[in-house]
N, C-alpha and C positions, 0 to 999 in steps of 0.2 A: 789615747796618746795624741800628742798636738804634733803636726809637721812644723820644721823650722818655717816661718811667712806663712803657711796653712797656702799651700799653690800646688798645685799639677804643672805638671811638666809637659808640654806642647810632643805627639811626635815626633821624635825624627829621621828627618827623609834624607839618605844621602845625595840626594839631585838636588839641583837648582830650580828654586821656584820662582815664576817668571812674571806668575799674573792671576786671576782666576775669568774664568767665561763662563757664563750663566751659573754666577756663585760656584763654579768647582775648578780646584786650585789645578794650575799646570803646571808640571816641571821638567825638567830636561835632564838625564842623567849622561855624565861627561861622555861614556860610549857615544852617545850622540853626533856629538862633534865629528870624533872618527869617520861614521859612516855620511856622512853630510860631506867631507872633505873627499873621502874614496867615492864617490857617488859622482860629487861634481866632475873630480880627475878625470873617473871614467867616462861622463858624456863628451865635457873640452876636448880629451884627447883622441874619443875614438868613435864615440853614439853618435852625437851630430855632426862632426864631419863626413861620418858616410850616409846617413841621413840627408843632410842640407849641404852637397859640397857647394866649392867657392866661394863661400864668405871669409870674411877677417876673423886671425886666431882672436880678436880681442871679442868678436860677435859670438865664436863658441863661446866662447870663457862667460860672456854673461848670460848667453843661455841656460850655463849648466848650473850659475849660481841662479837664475831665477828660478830654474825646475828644482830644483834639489830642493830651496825652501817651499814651495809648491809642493814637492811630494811628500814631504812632514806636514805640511799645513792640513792636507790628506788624509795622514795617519790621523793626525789630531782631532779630524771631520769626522772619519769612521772612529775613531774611541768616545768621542762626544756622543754619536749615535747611537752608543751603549750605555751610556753614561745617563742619560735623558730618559733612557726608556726604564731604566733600572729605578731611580727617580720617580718615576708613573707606575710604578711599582709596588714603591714603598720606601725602599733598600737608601743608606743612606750611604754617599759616595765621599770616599775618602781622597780622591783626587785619580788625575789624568798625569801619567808618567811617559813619557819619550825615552826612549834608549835603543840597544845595539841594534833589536832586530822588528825595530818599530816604537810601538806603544804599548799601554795595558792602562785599563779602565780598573782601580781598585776600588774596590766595596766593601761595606760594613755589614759582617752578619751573614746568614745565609739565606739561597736564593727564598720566595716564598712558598711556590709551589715550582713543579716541571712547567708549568704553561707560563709562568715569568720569567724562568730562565729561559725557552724558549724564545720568547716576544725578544728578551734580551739582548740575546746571542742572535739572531737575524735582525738587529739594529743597523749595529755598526756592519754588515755588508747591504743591506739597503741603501746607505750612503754609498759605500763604495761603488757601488753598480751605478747609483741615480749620477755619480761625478762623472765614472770613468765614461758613460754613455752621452753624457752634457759635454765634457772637454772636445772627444772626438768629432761629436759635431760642428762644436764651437768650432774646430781646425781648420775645417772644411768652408768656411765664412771665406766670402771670396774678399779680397781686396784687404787681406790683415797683414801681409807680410811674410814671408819664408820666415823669420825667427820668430815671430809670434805663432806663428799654425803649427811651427817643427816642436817647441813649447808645449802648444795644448795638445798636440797628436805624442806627442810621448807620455807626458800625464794620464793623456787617456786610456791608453793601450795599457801603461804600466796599471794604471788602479786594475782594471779587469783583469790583468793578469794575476796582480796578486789578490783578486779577490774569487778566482778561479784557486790559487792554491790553499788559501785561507776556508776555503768549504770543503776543504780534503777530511773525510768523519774520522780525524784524529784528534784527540786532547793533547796539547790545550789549543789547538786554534777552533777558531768560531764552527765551524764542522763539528768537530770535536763534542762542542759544548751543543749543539744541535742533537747529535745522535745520543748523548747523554741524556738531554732531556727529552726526548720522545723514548728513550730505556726504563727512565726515571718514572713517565706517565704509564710507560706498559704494565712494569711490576712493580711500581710504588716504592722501592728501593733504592736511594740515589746511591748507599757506597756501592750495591751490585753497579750499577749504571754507571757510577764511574769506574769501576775496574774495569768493566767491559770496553769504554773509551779509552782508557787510559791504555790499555792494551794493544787496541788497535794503534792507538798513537807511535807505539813503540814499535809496532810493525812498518809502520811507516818512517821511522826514523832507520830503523837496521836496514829500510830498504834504500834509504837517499844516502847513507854511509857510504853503505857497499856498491853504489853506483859512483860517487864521485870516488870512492879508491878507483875502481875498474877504470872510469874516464882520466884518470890523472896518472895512471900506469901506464893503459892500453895505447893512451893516444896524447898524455902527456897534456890536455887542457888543463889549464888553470880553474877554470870554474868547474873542474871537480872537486877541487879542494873547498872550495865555498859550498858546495852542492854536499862535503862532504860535514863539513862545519854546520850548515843547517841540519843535518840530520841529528849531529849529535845534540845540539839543541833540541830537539823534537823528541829526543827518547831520551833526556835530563829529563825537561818537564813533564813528559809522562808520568814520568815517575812519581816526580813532585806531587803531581795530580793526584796522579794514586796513593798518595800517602795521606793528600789531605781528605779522603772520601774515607778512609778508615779514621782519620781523627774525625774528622765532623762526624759521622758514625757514633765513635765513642764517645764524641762530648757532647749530642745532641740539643737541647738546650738546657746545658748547664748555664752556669752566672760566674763570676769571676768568685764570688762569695760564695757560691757553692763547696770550692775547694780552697778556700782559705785558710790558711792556718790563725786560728781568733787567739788574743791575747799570747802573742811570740814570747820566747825569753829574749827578754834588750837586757842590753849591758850599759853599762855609765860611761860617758867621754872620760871624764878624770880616771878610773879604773886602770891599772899597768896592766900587762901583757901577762906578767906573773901572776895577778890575782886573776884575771878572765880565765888563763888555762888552768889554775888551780881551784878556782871553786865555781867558775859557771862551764866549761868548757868538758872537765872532768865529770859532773852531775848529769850534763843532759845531751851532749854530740853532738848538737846542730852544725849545720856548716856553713850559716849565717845568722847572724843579731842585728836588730833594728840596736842602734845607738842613740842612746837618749841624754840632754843634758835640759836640768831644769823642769821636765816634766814635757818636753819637745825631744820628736825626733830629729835629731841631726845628720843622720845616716843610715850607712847601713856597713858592718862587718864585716867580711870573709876571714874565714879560716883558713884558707890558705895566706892568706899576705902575713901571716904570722913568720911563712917560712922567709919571708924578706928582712928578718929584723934576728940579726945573730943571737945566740940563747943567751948570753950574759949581758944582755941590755934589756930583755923581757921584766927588767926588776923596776925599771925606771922609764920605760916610755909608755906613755899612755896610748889608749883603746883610738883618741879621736885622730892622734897622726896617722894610724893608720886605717883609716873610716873614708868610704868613700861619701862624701858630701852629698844631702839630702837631694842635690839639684842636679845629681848624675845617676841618682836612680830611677830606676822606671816606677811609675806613679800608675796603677787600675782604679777605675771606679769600681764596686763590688756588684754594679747589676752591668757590668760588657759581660757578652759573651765571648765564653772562656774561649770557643775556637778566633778570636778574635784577639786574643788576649798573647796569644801564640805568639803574632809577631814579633812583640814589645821582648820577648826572652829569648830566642833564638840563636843562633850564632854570633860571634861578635857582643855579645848583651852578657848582661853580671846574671842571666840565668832566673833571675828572682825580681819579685816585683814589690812596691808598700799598696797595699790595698785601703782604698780613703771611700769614707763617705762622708758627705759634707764638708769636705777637707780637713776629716778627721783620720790620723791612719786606726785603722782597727783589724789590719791583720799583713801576712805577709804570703805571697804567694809563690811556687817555686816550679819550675818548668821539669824539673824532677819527678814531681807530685803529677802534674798534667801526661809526661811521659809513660808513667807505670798505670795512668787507668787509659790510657793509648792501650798500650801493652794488655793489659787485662781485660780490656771490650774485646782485643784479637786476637784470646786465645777464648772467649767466651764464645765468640763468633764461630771460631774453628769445632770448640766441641759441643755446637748447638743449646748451648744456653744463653739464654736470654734476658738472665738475672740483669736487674740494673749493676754496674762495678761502684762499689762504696764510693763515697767521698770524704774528701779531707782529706790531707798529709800529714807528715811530719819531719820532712826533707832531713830524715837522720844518714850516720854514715851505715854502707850497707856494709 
C-alpha cells in the first residue's frame, strides 16, 4: 500500500523550537515563560534588594532579568552536558526541552550498557558544579561592579545548590539515574534497578510533600507550597520511571515490526457508513482501518467517529468525511524501537500508528497491542517465567 505523497510525518513537539546547538534541537515549552517571570519577580522584588541594598528599583529589575536568563542558559549548559555525553555513546538525541521545572535531555532508544548511563548521568552535573564553582569566583573579581558580582554570586550559589539537590539517589533526577545505574551494573537487571530508584524517588517525594504541608500549616511559609509542589512532581515521575523500566523490560529489543499488524483490513474512501458496518465492520471488529483510495492510503478510520454521524445518514456518507487524513496520523518506521515507538501513541494521540518502510505503509501498529505484551511480560515477571510474550496483535474489540 502507497501513503498519500509517500512522507512521514516529522514529530511532534508541543514547545517551541528556537534553534539547534551542536546539531541538537532546543525548544522551550510555554511553562517556561511562567517560571522565567516568577523567578525575575522574585529576585526585583526581594533576592537582590536584600542581597545588594541601595540601588535603583530599575538596577534590580535588570538584574533579575539578566539572571533569570543566565539561569536557563544553565539548565541548558547542564542538559547539553547530557546530551554530548550520550552522543559519545552512541544514543542518538532527540533534542533539548526547557520547561516548568527546568530541562530534560530526550533520547533515542535505550541506555547501552550501566557504565553509559552512568558516564551520562554525571554529565550534566559536572557542568553544573564546573559553572556554579566558575560564577562564584568570577563574583569575587575585584572591580566588576555590585550588579555584576550580585549576578554572578547568585548564579553561582544557585547552580550548586540545585546541583546539591539534583544528586539526591531519587529517579528521575541525575542521582536518581546514578544509583540506578551502579544497581543496574551490580545485578545486571535495569527494571530491578529501576524499581529500586524509582522507589526511592517516591520516598523522597512523600518526604518534600509532607514537609511543605507541615511548613505551610505550621508556620504558614509559602515556600511550602512550592517545597510541597516539588515533591509531588518527584513521586509523579517516579512513577512514570517505574513504569517505563517495566515497559523497556517487556519490550526489550523489540522493532516497531515486530508487532505490527502486516496486511490490515482498509476499507475504500468512496464506501458509505452502511456498507463498512455491514460487510467489513460486521466480519472482522477492528477499531481501526487504514483508508485507501486508488491503491494509496489516505487515512486512517476509527470506529468510534461512527458514533458522530446519526444512523440514518450511515446510507449516504462516505468512509473518507470521516477519515482522519494521511498527514495527522502518526507515521513508524518498522526497524524504531518499539519502546520508542510509545511516545508517538500515548495520550492525546489516535492510539495507532501506519507502519512504512521505504515510504511504503505495510502495516498498522496499535498501542493496545504494545499495552497487553506490557501487561503480559508483568505478570510473566510476577510468576517467574521467563518465556519471551508473543508478538503481534490484532487490536480487536475485547
Amino acid at each position: 500500500m502507497r501513503p498519500d505523497r509517500g512522507r512521514t510525518l516529522p514529530r511532534v513537539h508541543p514547545s517551541l523550537t528556537f534553534g539547534r546547538i551542536a546539531g541538537i534541537r532546543v525548544s522551550v515549552n510555554w511553562s517556561w515563560l511562567v517560571v522565567f517571570a516568577l523567578i525575575a519577580w522574585t529576585l526585583a522584588s526581594g533576592v537582590f534588594p536584600a542581597q545588594d541594598p541601595g540601588l535603583a528599583r530599575a538596577t534590580y529589575v535588570a538584574m533579575a532579568l539578566v539572571a533569570s536568563g543566565g539561569f536557563f542558559a544553565c539548565l541548558l549548559l547542564h542538559e547539553l552536558g547530557h546530551a554530548v555525553e550520550a552522543r559519545r555513546q552512541g544514543m542518538e538525541i532527540d533534542g533539548i526541552t526547557l520547561w516548568l521545572f527546568g530541562g530534560v535531555a530526550q533520547f533515542k532508544g535505550a541506555f547501552p550498557s550501566a557504565v553509559a548511563e552512568l558516564r551520562i548521568a554525571l554529565a550534566g552535573p559536572l557542568v553544573s558544579a564546573l559553572l556554579g564553582g566558575s560564577l562564584v569566583v568570577a563574583a569575587a573579581t575585584p572591580g566588576l561592579g555590585r550588579p555584576v558580582g550580585g549576578v554572578l554570586a547568585w548564579l553561582g550559589y544557585i547552580n550548586l545548590i540545585l546541583l546539591a539537590f539534583n544528586m539526591l539517589p531519587a529517579l528521575p533526577l541525575d542521582g536518581g539515574r546514578v544509583l540506578r545505574a551502579l544497581l543496574w551494573r551490580l545485578r545486571g537487571d535495569f527494571a530491578w534497578a529501576t524499581n529500586v530508584a524509582a522507589t526511592v524517588g517516591q520516598g523522597f517525594g512523600y518526604l518534600l510533600v509532607s514537609l511543605g504541608v507541615l511548613l505551610f500549616i505550621g508556620q504558614g511559609v509559602w515556600s511550602g507550597v512550592w517545597l510541597a509542589f516539588m515533591g509531588w512532581f518527584l513521586l509523579e515521575a517516579a512513577t512514570a520511571e517505574a513504569r517505563y523500566g517495566l515497559m523497556r523490560s517487556a519490550l526489550g529489543d523489540l522493532r516497531v515490526g515486530d508487532l505490527t499488524v502486516r496486511e490490515p483490513v482498509t476499507v475504500a474512501a468512496d464506501a458509505t457508513l452502511e456498507e463498512l458496518m455491514e460487510e467489513t465492520v460486521r466480519a472482522h471488529r477492528f477499531t481501526a482501518y487504514p483508508v485507501v483510495d486508488g491503491g494509496r492510503v489516505v487515512g486512517l478510520f476509527r470506529l468510534a467517529s461512527v458514533a458522530e454521524v446519526p444512523r440514518e445518514d450511515w446510507v449516504w456518507t462516505p468512509v473518507r468525511e470521516c477519515t482522519v487524513p494521511f498527514e495527522a496520523v502518526p507515521t513508524l518506521p518498522e526497524d524504531e524501537p518499539l519502546v520508542d515507538a510509545v511516545a508517538e501513541l500515548g495520550p492525546g494521540t489516535l492510539g495507532r500508528a501506519l507502519v512504512l518502510r521505504e515510504g511504503m505503509v505495510v502495516g498498522l501498529l496499535s498501542v493496545t497491542d504494545i499495552g497487553r505484551l506490557v501487561a503480559s511480560a508483568g505478570r510473566r515477571r510476577r510468576d517467574g517465567d521467563g518465556e519471551r510474550p508473543r508478538r503481534g496483535g490484532d487490536d480487536r474489540w475485547s
